[in-house]
C-alpha positions in Angstrom: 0.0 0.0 0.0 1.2 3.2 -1.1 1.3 6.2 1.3 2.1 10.3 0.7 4.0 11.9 3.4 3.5 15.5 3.0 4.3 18.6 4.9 2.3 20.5 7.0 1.9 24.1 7.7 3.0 24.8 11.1 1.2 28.1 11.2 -2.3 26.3 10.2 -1.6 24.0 12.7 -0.7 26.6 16.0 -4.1 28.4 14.3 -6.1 25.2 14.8 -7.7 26.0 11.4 -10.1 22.9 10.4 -8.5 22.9 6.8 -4.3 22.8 7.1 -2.5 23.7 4.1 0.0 20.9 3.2 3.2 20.5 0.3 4.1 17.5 -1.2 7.7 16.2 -1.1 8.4 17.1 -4.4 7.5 20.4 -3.7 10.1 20.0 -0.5 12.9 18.5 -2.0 12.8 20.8 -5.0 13.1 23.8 -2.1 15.6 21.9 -0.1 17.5 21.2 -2.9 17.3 25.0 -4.2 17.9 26.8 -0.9 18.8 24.0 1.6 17.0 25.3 5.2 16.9 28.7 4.1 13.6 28.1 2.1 10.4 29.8 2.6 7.6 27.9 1.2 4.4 30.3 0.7 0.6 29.4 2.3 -1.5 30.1 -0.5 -4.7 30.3 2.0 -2.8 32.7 4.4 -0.5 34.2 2.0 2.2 33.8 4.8 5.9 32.1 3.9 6.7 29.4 6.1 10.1 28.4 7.0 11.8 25.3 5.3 13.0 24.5 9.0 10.0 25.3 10.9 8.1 23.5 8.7 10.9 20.0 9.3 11.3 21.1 13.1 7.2 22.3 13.8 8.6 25.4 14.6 10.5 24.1 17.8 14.0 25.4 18.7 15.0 22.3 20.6 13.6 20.3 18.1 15.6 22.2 15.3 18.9 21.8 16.9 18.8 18.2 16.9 16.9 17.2 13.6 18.5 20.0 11.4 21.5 18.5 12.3 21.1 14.9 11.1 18.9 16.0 8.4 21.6 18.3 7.0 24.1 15.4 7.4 21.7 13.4 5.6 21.0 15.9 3.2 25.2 16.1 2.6 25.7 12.5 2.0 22.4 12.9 -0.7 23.9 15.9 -2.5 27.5 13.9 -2.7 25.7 10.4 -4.3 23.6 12.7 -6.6 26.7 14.7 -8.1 28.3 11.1 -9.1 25.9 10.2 -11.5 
């Protein structure tokens, strides 16, 4: 069974709105890829940009710390296997 992971807006989610806005990992990679955690990714419904890292850590600092860490390790290591081909 097939299953899309997508990412959530952390502002639509503190807001407790009943419809949260949500990108698809195509939509994140292509960000990640083009601006690593710098990224702003805009809410069409709220018109607000959201935070490539808020959006990863749900807008924690000590939850940042630790995954941007191993994500940008990970994220390293991709990059490197990519440029070989």
């Amino acid at each position: 069974m097939g299953m899309d992971k997508n990412i959530l807006s952390v502002n639509d989610l503190k807001s407790h709105k009943d419809q949260i806005h949500y990108w698809s990992p195509t939509v994140f990679i292509q960000s990640l890829l083009k601006d690593r955690f710098d990224a702003k990714l805009l809410n069409p419904e709220s018109k607000a940009e959201e935070c490539l890292a808020d959006l990863i850590c749900y807008g924690s600092n000590e939850v940042s710390v630790v995954n941007l860490t191993f994500v940008n390790k990970m994220f390293t290591c991709f990059v490197y296997r990519f440029d070989q081909y």
